[in-house]
C-alpha distance (Angstrom), angle and dihedral (degrees) to the residues before:
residue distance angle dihedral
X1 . . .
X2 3.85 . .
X3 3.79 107.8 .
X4 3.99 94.1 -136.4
X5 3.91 92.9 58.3
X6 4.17 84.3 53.3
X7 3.57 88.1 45.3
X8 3.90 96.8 49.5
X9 4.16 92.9 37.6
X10 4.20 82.3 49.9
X11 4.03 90.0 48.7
X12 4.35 91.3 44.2
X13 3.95 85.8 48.0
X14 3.66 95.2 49.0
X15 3.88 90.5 42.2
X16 4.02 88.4 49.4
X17 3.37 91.7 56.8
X18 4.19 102.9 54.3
X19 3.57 87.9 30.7
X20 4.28 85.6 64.0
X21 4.06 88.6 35.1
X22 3.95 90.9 55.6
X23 4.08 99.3 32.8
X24 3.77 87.1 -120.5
X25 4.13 119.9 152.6
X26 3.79 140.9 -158.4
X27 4.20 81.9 24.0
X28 3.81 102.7 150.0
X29 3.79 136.6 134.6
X30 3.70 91.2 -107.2
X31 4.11 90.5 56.4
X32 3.59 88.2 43.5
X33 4.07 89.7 58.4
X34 3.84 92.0 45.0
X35 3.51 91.0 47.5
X36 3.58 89.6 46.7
X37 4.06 89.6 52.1
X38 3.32 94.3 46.5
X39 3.56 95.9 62.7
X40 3.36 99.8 40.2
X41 3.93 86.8 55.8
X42 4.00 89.5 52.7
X43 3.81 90.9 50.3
X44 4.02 80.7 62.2
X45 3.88 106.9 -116.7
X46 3.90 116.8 147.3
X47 3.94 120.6 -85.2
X48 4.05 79.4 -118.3
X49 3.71 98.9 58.4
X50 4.09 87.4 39.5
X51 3.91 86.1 54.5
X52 3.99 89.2 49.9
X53 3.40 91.6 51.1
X54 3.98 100.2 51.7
X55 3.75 84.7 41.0
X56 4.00 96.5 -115.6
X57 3.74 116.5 161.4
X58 3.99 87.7 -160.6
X59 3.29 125.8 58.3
X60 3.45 92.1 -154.7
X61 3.77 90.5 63.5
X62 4.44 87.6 56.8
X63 4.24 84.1 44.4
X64 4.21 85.5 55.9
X65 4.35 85.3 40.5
X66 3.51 83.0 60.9
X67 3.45 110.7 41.9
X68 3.86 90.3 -126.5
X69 3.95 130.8 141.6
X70 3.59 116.2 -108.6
X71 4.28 90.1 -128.8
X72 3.54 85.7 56.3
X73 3.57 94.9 49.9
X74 3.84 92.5 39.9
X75 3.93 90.5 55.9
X76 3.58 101.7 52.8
X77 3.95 83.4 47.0
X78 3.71 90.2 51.9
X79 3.90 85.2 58.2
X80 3.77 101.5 63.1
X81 3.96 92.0 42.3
């Protein structure tokens, strides 16, 4: 068994379980990440040092995170070249 796939079924479980205790919903780690990028992107760093810090290889996989359009994300790129 791969240890990560422990390690994230251990993290869901433990989640489960205060999510039930405090009545909370759509707590999972996936939300948690978003969440995570999301305010990370409104503090203002780059969608490149956002990727690096959820571990994405693709930036197109942090542009989806976000919920942001690839023109928009291709423009403010365009401005640091």
């Amino acid at each position: 068994m791969d240890w990560r796939w422990s390690s994230n079924c251990a993290i869901s479980k433990q989640l489960n379980k205060y999510a039930k205790r405090f009545g909370l919903e759509n707590i999972n780690a996936h939300a948690i990440r978003r969440a995570y990028a999301k305010r990370l992107h409104d503090k203002g760093p780059s969608i490149a040092i956002i990727s690096k810090a959820l571990g994405h290889s693709d930036l197109a996989v942090t542009t989806q995170y976000l919920d942001l359009d690839i023109e928009e994300v291709a423009k403010d790129l365009k401005e640091y070249l």
